[in-house]
C-alpha positions as CSV (number, residue, x, y, z in Angstrom):
1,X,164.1,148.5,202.6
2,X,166.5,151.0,203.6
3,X,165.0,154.5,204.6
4,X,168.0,157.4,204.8
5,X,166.1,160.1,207.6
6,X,168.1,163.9,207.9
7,X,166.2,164.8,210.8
8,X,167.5,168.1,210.8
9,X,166.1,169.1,207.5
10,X,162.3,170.7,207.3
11,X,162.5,169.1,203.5
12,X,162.8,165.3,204.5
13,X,159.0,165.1,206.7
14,X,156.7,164.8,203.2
15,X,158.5,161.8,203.2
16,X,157.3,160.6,206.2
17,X,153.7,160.5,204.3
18,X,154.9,157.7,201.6
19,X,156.5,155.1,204.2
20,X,154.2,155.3,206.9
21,X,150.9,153.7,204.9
22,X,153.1,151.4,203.4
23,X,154.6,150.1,207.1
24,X,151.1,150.7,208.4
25,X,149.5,147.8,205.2
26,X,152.3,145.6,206.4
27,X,151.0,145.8,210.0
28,X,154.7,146.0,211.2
29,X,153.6,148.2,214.7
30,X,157.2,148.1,215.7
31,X,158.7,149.7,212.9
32,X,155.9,152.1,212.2
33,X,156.9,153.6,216.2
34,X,160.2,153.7,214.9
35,X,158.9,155.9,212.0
36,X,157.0,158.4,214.4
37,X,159.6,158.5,216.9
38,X,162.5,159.4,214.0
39,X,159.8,161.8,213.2
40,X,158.9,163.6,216.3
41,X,162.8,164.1,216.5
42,X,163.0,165.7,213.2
43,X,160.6,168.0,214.2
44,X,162.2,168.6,217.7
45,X,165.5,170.0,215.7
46,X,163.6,172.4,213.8
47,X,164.7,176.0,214.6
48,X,161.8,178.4,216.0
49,X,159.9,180.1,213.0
50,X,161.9,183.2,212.8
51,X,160.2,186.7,211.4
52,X,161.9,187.9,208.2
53,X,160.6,190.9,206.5
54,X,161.0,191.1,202.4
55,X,160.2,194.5,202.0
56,X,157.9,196.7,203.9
57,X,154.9,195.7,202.9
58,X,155.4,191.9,203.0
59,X,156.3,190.3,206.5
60,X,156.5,186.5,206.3
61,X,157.3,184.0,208.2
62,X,160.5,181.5,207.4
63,X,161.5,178.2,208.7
64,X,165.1,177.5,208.6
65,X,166.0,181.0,208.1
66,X,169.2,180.1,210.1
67,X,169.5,176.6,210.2
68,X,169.7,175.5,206.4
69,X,173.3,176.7,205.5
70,X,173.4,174.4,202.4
71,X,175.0,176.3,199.1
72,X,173.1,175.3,195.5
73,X,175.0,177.3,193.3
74,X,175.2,180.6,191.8
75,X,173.8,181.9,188.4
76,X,175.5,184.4,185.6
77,X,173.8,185.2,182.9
78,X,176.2,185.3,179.5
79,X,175.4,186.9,176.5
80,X,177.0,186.2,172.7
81,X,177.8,188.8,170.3
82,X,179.9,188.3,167.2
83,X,178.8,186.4,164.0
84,X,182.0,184.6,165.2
85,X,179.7,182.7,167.4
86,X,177.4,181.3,164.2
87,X,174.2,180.4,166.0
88,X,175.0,181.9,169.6
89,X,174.8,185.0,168.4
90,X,172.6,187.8,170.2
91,X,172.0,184.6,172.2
92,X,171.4,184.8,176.1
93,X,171.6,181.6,178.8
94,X,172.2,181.8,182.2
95,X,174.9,179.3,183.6
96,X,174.5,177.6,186.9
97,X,178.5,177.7,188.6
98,X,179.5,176.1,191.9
99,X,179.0,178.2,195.2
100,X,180.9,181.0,195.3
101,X,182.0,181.6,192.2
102,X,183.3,184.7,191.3
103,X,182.4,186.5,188.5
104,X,185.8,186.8,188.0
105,X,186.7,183.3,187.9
106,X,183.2,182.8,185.2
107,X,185.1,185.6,183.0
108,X,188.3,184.3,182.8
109,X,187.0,180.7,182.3
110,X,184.7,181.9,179.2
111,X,187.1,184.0,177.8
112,X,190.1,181.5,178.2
113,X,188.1,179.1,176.3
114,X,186.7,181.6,173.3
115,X,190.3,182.9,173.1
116,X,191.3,179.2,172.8
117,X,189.0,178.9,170.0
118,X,189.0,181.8,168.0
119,X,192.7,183.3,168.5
120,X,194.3,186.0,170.5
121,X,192.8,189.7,170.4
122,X,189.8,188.1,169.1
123,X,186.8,187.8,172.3
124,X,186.8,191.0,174.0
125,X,184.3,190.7,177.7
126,X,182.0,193.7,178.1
127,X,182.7,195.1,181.6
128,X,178.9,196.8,182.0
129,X,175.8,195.1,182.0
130,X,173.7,198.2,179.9
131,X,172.3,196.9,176.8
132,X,174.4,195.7,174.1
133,X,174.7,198.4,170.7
134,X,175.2,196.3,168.0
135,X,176.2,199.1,165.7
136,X,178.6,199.7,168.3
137,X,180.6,196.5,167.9
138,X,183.2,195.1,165.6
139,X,182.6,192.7,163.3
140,X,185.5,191.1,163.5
141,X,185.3,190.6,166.9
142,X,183.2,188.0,169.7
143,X,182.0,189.7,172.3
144,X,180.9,188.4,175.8
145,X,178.8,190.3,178.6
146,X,178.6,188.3,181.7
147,X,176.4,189.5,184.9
148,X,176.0,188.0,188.0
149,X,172.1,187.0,188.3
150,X,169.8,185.9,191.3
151,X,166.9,183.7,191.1
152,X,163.4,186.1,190.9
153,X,159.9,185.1,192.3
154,X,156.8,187.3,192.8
155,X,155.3,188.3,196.2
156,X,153.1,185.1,196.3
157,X,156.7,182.8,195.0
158,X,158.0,184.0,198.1
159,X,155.3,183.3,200.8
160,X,155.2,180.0,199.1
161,X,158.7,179.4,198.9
162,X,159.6,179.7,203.0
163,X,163.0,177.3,202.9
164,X,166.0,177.8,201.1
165,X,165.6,174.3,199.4
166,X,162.6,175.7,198.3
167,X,164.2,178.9,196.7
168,X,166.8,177.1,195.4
169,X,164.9,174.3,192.8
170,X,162.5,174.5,189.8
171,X,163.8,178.0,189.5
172,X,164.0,179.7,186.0
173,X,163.4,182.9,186.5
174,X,166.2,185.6,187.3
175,X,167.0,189.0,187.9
176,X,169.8,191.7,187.8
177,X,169.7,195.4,188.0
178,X,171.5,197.9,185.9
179,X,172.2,201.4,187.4
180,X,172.1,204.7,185.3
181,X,171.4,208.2,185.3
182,X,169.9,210.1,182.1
183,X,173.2,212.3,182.0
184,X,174.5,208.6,181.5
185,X,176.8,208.2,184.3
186,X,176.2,204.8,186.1
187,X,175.6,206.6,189.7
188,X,174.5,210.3,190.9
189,X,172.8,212.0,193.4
190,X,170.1,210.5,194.8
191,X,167.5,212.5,192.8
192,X,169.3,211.4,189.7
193,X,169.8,207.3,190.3
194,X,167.7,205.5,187.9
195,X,167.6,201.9,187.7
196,X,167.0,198.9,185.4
197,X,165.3,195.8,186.4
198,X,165.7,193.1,183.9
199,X,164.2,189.6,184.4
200,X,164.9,187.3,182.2
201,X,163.0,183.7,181.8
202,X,164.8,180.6,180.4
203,X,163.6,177.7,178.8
204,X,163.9,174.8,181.8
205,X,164.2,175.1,185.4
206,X,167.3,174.8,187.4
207,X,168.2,172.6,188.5
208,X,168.6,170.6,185.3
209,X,171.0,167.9,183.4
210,X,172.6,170.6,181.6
211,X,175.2,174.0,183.5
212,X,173.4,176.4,181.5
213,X,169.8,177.0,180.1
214,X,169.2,179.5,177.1
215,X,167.0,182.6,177.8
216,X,163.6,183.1,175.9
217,X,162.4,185.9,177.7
218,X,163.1,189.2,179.3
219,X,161.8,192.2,180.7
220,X,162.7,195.5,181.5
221,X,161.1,198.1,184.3
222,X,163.0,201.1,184.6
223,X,162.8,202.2,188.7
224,X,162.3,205.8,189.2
225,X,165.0,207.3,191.5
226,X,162.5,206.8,194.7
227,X,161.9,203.3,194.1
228,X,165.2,202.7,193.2
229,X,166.1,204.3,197.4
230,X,162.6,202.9,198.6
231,X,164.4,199.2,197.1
232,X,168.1,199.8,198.3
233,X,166.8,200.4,201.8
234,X,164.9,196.8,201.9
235,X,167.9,195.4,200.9
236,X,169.6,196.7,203.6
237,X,166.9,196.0,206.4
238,X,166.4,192.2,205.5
């Protein structure tokens, strides 16, 4: 039996639970201090619990807030408009990319692969993330809007969720923000900056054995222009 231990990882100590009863039945006392030793180092490289503050009215405390600098991905949510597309259209899915992708490089991959497909002149990428007019678009043309997304959990997710690993699996729920002003500028005065929140559900959890999962639900809250400072500010402070 071969055991792999990353000590420095909060993640790998559950573990610790399943071999020790089974080395422990087998009476193998040598082995089973090996175990506790290997464990009582793991714990030794743990960083200090550092304070990290969400917003102002939710102070938490999070392990590895330094010491896990592991990249899982990042997320872009693509939406399909065109009868072009057959049964993708007014389809959503959110694609999981490698880390640090650009959503450049996502935009330029999509729409190099539609052009590919349907011919020159043909897929046209919406620069904005507002919502889509349908009237609005041609019908001879396929039309992608493509958003940069972040994984979304409630106050109680994220006093649950304390470790990046945590934060970063069975995750399908995800969140971007649209600015606006009623004038219908994207930014103003502060007085004037509006903001829409849309969170969008899809129908598995990431991570998963397909790059992209199809949206079933979203919703929308519209931030009045002091929760919309009241939010930039936490964003700032964290």
């Amino acid at each position: 039996m071969v055991v792999y231990f990353f000590a420095v990882l909060l993640i790998v100590i559950p573990h610790f639970k399943i071999v020790e009863p089974i080395v422990r039945e087998w009476r193998d006392y040598r082995r089973l201090g090996a175990i506790y030793a290997r464990l009582s180092e793991a714990l030794g490289r743990i960083e200090p619990t550092v304070s990290i503050t969400e917003d102002a009215a939710d102070v938490w405390l999070s392990p590895l807030a330094s010491a896990d600098k592991r990249c899982f991905g990042t997320y872009f949510r693509v939406g399909f408009y065109g009868a072009r597309f057959g049964d993708l259209d007014g389809e959503e899915y959110v694609y999981k990319e490698g880390p640090f992708t650009k959503l450049s490089e996502i935009s330029h991959r999509l729409e190099s692969f539609y052009t590919e497909r349907f011919g020159k002149d043909v897929v046209e990428v919406i620069k904005d993330s507002n919502n889509v007019v349908r009237s609005s678009l041609q019908s001879t043309k396929a039309y992608l809007q493509i958003t940069y997304v972040e994984p979304y959990f409630d106050k109680w997710e994220r006093r649950r969720r304390l470790t990046h690993f945590e934060r970063s699996h069975k995750i399908k729920r995800f969140v971007y923000a649209t600015p606006f002003t009623r004038d219908g500028k994207a930014h103003g005065d502060l007085k004037d900056q509006y903001k829409r929140r849309t969170i969008l559900s899809t129908q598995h959890s990431f991570p998963y054995v397909k790059t992209r999962i199809k949206v079933v639900e979203r919703e929308q809250k519209v931030l009045q222009p002091i929760q919309v400072a009241i939010d930039d500010i936490e964003k700032k402070t964290r």
